[in-house]
BABATOR-466127 format. One record per residue (C-alpha): x, y, z. Coordinates in steps of 0.001 Angstrom, whole numbers, plus 500000, padded with zeros to 6 digits. Example, Ala and Ser with C-alpha at 12.3 -4.5 7.8 and 13.67 -1.06 7.14 Angstrom:
! BABATOR-466127
512300495500507800 513670498940507140 
***
This chain:
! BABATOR-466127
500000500000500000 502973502464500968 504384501316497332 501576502996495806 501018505635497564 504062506520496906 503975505976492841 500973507983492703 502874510502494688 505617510844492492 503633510559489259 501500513847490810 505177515364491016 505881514800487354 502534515724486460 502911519163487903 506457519347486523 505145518696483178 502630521227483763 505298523801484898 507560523260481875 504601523680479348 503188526879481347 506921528267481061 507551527403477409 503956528942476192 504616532046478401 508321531960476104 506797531583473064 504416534963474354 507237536915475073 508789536133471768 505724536728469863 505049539915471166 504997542754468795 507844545099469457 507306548897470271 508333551506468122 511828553406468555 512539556977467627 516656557109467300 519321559505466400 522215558584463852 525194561129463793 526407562129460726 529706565244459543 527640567434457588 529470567295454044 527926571392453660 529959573034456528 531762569982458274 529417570058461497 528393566979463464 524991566494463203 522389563878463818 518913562724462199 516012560850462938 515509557428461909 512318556199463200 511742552546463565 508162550754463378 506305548958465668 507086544912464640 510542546080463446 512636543832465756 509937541386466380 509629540685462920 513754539504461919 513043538505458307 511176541390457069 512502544280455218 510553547527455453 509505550180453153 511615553664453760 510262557208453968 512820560469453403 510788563398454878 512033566849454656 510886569519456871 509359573007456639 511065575994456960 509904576817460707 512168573447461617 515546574481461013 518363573835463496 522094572980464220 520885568987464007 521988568935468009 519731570293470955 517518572011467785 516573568679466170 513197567869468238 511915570848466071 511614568604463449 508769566184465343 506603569527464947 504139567813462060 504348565722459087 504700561760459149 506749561616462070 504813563569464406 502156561821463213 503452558421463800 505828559237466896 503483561743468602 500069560661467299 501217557405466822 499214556291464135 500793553074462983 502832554097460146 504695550719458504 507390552666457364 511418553189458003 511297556832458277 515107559390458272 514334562637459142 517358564766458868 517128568928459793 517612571855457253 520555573867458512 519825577366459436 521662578910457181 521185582489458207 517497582049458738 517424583217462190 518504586481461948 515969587566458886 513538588871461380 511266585327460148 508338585434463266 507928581934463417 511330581087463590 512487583593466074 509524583226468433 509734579519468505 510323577328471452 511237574150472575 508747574323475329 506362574098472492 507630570616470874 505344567945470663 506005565031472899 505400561858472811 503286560428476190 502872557316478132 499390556679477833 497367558778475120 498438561195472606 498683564940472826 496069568048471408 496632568769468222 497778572458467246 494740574618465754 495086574800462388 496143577978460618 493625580717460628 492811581757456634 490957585058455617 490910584457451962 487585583309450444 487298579830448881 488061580522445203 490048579053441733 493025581194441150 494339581734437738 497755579795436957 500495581067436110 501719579190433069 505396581171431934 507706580303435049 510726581638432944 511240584586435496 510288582572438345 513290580730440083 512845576989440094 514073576506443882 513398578469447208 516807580246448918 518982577763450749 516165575074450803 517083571220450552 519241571565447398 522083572639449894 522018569018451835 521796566887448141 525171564882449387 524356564426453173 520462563209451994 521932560226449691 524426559527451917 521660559144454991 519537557059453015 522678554701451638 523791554413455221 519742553511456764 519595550803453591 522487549264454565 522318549116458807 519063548741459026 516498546274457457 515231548222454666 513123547054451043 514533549234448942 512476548747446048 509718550647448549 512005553840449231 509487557023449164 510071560626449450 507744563230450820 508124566777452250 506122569937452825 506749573406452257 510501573920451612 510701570028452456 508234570277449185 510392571763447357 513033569942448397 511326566654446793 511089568055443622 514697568613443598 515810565503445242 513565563757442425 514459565454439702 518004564530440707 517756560795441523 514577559584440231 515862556041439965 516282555987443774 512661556371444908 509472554505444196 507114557099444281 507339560635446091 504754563188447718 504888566784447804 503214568392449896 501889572069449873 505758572853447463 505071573149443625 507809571963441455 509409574365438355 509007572674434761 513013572718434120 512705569859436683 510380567555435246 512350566029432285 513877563529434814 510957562624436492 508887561796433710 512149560115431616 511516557417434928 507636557796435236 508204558353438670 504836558290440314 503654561838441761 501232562837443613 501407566742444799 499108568537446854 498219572183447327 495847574062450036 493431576041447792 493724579279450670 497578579095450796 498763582360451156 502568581450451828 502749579500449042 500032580518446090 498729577941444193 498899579720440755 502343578139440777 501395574240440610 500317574160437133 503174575060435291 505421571915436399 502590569633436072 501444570443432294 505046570046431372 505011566605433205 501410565934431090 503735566971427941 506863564610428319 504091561955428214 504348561150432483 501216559166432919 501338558395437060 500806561937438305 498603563367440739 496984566424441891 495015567199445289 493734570645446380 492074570991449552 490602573904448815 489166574774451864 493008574513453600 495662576908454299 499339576299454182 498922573288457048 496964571254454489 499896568945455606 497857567786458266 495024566504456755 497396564830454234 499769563532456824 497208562647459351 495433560678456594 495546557426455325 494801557703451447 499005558771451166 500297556002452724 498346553408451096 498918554769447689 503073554924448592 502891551596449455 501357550357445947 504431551601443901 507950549578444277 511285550918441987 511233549149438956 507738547644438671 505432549630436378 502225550011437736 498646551858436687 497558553221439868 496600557035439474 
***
């Protein structure tokens, strides 16, 4: 009788062994499974412009370490002309709107790589500009525990909802804003060689999207290396015609967008570069006005999803009919 009391004893032992070990290994296999949180890091860089050290943003997605065999699509974004800075102490300015706020701040679940490098100053701050002199870093956006913060109002617009005649002869009108994105052409390739290679990127899904300057700035960086992008977005920046033969020699996919109010940048100026696009026979292009918007039409773009999703159809390379 001892005998078996004792067998049934130890066979209770094993059992809750067994049940121990499998308990452990599922809550393992959890842990493992889990979907990892998304990181907002800095990569420093020697300016090749003035031979500063400098750092950018290179945001990584939720699922980007949890996920080992997946490459992910990249985003360049280049900032407005409010977020300039020395790339140091100044580079939070840049988290002030556009995908990354959106994604870091908001955090809307963006599936995206995303290098966000800063404009340098270049003189800016001592041209009497309002919003660059009166700006804070009190007033950054920042990214909380639990929720997400107010949005800023939206720019206030006194002009009446109306269609604005275009301007069609941009032969007097310079193709690029002063000291805008053009000025950073080296350091922006060599960011986005050095993300593709240390980080797990699908290149063939590389995008490029800016507003304002950073608009213009898209144009350029397009119409400069069209072959390294799969599609690109400007936002609220209109793009001069003597830049378009590249673009449309690739049928890089376009689509630009414009706030109908703008007063800081006028729409009369977005036709020009997109008839001559129609002309060289570029059949992916598109055009959105919000015509009830100001210059922050941004948000509604960035805040969006119709953008992302229609990035995230085009890969370098593979011919598509999406308009």
């Amino acid at each position: 009788m001892k005998k078996i009391i004792f067998c049934l004893t130890a066979i209770s032992f094993l059992l809750l062994a067994c049940s121990n070990n499998t308990t452990q290994s599922l809550t393992t296999q959890s842990a493992t499974a889990a979907t990892s949180t998304a990181e907002l890091l800095r990569e420093a860089y020697q300016s090749s412009v003035d031979s500063s050290q400098r750092e950018y943003f290179v945001y990584l997605p939720k699922g980007y370490h949890s996920e080992p065999d997946k490459k992910w699509p990249v985003m360049l974004f280049l900032h407005g002309n409010g977020e300039r800075g020395n790339g140091q102490d100044e580079l939070d300015f840049v988290l002030m709107q556009g995908p990354l706020y959106e994604t870091w701040v908001q955090k809307k679940d963006l599936p995206f790589i995303i290098i966000s490098p800063q404009l340098h100053m270049f003189g800016f701050d001592k041209k009497g500009i309002t919003y660059i002199d009166n700006r804070s870093k009190e007033n950054i956006p920042k990214r909380l525990a639990n929720g997400v913060p107010k949005r800023s109002a939206a720019f206030k617009t006194h002009s009446d909802i109306q269609r604005t005649s275009s301007l069609t002869n941009m032969t007097e009108v310079a193709p690029l804003l002063p000291q805008g994105w053009e000025m950073l052409e080296t350091d922006l390739i060599a960011m986005l060689d050095s993300v593709q290679a240390k980080y797990r990127v699908n290149v063939n899904k590389t995008y490029l999207s800016g507003l304002s300057y950073g608009g213009f700035g898209t144009w350029y960086m397009a119409s400069k290396y069209p072959e390294r992008f799969a599609a690109i977005a400007p936002v609220v920046g209109w793009g001069h015609p003597s830049l378009m033969a590249p673009i449309a020699e690739h049928q890089l996919p376009v689509w630009l967008f414009a706030g109908g109010r703008d007063s800081a940048v006028n729409i009369k100026y977005f036709y020009a570069g997109l008839d001559r696009l129609e002309q060289l026979g570029h059949n992916n292009v598109r055009f959105t006005v919000h015509e009830d918007k100001g210059h922050d039409a941004w948000t509604r773009v960035y805040s969006g999803d119709d953008l992302y999703q229609w990035l995230l159809k085009h890969e370098i390379n593979k011919q598509t009919d999406i308009q």
